[in-house]
Structures are given as C-alpha cells and as structure tokens.
C-alpha positions in Angstrom: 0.0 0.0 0.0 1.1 3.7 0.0 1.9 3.9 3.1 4.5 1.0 3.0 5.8 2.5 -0.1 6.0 5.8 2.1 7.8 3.9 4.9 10.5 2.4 2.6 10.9 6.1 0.7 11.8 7.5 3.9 14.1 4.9 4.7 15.9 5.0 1.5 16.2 9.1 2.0 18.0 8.4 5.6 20.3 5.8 3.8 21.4 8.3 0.9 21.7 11.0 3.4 23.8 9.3 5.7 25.7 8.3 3.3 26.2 11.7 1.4 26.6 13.6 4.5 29.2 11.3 6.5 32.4 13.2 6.1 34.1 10.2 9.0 36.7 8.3 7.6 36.2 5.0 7.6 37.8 2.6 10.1 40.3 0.6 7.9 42.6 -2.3 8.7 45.9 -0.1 8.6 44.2 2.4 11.1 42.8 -0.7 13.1 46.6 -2.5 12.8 48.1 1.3 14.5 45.5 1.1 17.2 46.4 -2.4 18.1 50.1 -2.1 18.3 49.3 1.7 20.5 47.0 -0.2 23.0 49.2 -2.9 23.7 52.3 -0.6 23.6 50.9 1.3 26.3 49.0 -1.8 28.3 52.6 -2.9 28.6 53.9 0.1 29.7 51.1 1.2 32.7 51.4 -2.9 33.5 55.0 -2.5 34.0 54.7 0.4 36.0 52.2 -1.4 38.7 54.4 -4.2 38.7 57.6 -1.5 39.6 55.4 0.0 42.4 54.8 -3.4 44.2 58.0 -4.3 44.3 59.0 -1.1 45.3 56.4 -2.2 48.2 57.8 -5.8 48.3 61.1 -4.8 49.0 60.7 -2.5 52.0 58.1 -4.7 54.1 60.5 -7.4 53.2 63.2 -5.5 55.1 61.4 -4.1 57.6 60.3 -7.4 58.8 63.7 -8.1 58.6 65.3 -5.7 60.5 62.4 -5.5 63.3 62.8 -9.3 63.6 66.8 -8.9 64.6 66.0 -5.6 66.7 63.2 -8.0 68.6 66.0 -11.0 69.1 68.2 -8.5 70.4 66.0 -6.6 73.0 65.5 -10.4 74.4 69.4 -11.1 74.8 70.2 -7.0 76.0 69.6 -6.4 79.9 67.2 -4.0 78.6 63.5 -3.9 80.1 61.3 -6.8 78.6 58.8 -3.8 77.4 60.9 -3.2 73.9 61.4 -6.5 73.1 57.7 -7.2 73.6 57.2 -4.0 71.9 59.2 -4.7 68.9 57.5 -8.5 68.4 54.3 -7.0 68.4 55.7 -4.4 65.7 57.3 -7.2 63.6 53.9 -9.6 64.1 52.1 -6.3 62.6 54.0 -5.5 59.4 54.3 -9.1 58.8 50.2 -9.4 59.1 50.3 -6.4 56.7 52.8 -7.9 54.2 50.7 -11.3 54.1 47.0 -9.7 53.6 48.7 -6.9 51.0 50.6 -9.8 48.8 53.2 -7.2 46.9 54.7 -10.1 45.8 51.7 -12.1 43.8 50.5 -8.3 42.9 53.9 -7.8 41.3 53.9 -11.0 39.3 50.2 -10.7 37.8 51.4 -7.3 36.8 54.9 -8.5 35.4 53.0 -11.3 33.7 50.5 -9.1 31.6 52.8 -6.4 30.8 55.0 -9.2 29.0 51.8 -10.9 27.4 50.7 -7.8 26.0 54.4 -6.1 25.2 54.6 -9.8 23.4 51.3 -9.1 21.3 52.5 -5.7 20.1 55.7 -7.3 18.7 53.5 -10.1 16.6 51.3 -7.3 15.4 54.6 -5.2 14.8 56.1 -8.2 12.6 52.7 -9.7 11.1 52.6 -10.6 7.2 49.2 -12.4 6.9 45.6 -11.6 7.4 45.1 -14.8 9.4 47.7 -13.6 11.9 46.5 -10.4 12.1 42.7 -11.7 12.7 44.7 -14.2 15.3 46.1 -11.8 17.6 42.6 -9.6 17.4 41.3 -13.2 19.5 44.7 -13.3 21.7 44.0 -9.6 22.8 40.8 -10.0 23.9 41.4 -13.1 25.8 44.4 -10.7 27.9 42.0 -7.8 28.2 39.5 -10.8 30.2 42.8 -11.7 32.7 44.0 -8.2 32.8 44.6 -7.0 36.4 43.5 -3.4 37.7 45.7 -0.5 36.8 45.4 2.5 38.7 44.5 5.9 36.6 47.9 7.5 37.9 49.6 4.6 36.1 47.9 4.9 32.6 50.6 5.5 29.9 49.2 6.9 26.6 51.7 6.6 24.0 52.0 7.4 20.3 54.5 4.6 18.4 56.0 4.8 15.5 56.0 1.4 14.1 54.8 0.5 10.6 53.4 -2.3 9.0 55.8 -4.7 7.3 55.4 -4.7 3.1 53.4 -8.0 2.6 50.7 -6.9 4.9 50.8 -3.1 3.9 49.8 -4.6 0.3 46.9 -6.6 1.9 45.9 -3.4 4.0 46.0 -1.6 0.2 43.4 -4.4 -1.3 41.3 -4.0 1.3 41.0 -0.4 1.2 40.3 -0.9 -2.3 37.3 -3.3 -1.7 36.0 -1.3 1.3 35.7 2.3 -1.6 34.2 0.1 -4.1 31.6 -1.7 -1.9 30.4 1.9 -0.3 30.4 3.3 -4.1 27.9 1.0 -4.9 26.1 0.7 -1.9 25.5 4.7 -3.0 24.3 3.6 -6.5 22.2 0.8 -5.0 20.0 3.6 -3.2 20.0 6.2 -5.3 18.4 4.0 -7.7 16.0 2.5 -4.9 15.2 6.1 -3.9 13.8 6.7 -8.0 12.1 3.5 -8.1 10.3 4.4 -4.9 9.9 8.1 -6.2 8.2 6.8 -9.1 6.0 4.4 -6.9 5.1 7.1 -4.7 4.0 9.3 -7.6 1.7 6.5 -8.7 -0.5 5.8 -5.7 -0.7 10.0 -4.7 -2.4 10.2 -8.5 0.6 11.4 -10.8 -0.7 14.7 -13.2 -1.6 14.4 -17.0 2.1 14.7 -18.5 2.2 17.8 -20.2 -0.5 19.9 -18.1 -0.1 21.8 -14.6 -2.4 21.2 -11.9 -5.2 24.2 -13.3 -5.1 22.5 -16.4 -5.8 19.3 -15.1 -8.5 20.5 -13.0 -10.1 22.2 -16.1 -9.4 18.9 -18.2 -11.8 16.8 -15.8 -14.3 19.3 -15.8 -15.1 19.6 -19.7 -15.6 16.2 -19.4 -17.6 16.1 -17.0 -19.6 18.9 -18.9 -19.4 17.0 -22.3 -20.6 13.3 -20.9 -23.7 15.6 -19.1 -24.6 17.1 -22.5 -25.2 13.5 -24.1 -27.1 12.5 -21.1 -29.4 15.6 -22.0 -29.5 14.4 -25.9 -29.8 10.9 -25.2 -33.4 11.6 -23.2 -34.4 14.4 -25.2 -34.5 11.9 -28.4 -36.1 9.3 -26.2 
C-alpha cells in the first residue's frame, strides 16, 4: 500500500543522506593495525609500571620485617626492660600481618605477567605478514584484556608509536581499502536508484498529473468532461 511504499521512501532518504553527508573516515585495517600495536604498547607500559610500584612495596616490608625481627631478638638477649622487646615483636607480628594480607609479591607478578603478554602481542602485530595472523592476535587480545589485572589511573601511559606495518601486509591493508571504496560506491548507487524506483511508486498511488498539463489544467481537463458526458445524457433523453 502507499503507506509502505512511504515507509521504505523514507528509509531509503535516511540511507542516501547518511551516506552523502558522513564526512568520518572509515575505520580501515591499517588504522585498526596502528590502534592495536598503541593499545598494547601502552598496556605494557602502565602494567609494567604497577608491577615496579609493588616491588618497590615488596622490598621494603621485606626489610622491615627483617630488621624489626633482629631488633626483637636482640632486645630479648640486651639487659634492657622486657617492654621493647615485647614491643618490637608486636611491631614485627604487625608489618608481617600487613605484608601477608597486601601480597606485593603475587601483585607484582600478575602485573609482570600481563605487561609481558601484551608487550609480546605488540611485537607479533609489529612483525605480522598475513591476514590470518593479524585476525589471530585480534582473538589473543581479547582473551588478555579478560585476565588483565586493575591498573590504577595515575599509572595509565598513553603513548604514540611509531612502528609501521611490514610490506606484505601493507599490500593486503591496500586491497582492502580498495574493496571497502568500491563496496560503499555501490552501496551509494544501489539507493539512489531505490530512492527513484520508490519516487516513481510514490508518484503513482498519490495520483501522478496528465504529462504535459499543470495542476489548473488538469482540473479544467476533468471538468469539460464532465460537462461534455452531461450534455449527451441531455441528448440521449431528449431523443427518447
């Protein structure tokens, strides 16, 4: 009915206009392939930096415990009042409580492990040559991002690299490009000619005009004949 043929006219106007109007480039695999290798670059980077903080952290409850543990073994051998060595164990049973809930340690290692698991993804992307490998290492980052550990805001790293792609798969970045332009040239085509072919339609249900007369013409056109086919009426009964 019309008002399906009106429904699909509008759609079709939305479809050309977006497509006319969209000044966005498109998101191709080269620009895809720079994002990749800039993510993981700076994954890597704010990973590594957690994992240098907690072992920063690490290192001095690990001495502290250390050194309070000697200080409490000799308070207990000293003549010294049995208050500071009692003192000092309590101290000692503290940071080491504080060490064991914290865990620097494992917090250091998860860190250490994903910055090298995602440091090691930007150097396949860096060196890949195939579209299989690069669809391949698309899956392997996902799977990290699923066992990445929390970084901290204040240890974000943007960076900017300034790889490139290596020859064989800047060719196959090329071809694609290619493909990508010609499908959305005649995905463009395909509409405009939809949007005539439902011009047209809609014309034909609304009641298209007489070709060659204006609307007044028309009008005046109808009502001749009307005049005309009421004059033979009038014949027709006077004869009878």
């Amino acid at each position: 009915g019309s008002s399906g043929i009106n429904a699909e006219y509008g759609i079709t106007n939305n479809l050309r206009s977006i497509l006319r109007t969209s000044h966005s480039p498109i998101m191709g695999i080269a620009e895809n392939w720079m994002s990749f290798v800039t993510m993981t670059k700076a994954k890597a980077d704010s990973h590594g930096k957690v994992a240098a903080y907690w072992d920063r952290v690490h290192n001095i409850l690990s001495i502290t415990t250390i050194v309070l543990s000697a200080a409490t073994t000799l308070a207990t051998l000293l003549p010294i009042s049995h208050y500071v060595s009692a003192s000092l164990g309590a101290v000692t049973t503290l940071v080491s409580a504080i060490t064991g809930s914290v865990a620097p340690s494992a917090r250091r290692q998860s860190q250490m492990e994903s910055s090298k698991g995602f440091r090691a993804l930007m150097l396949k992307m860096v060196r890949v040559e195939t579209e299989r490998e690069y669809e391949e290492l698309w899956k392997e980052y996902n799977k990290e991002l699923i066992s990445e550990p929390f970084v901290p805001h204040k240890f974000k790293v943007t960076d900017n690299s300034n790889f490139t792609m290596t020859p064989e798969f800047t060719l196959i970045c090329k071809s694609k490009e290619k493909e990508v332009r010609r499908a959305t040239k005649e995905l463009e085509e395909d509409v405009d000619k939809q949007g005539n072919k439902n011009e047209e339609e809609n014309k034909k249900e609304d009641g298209v005009e007489k070709p060659g007369c204006s609307s007044d013409d028309q009008n005046q056109v109808e009502e001749d004949e009307m005049g005309t086919s009421s004059g033979e009426n009038v014949r027709l009964l006077q004869q009878v």
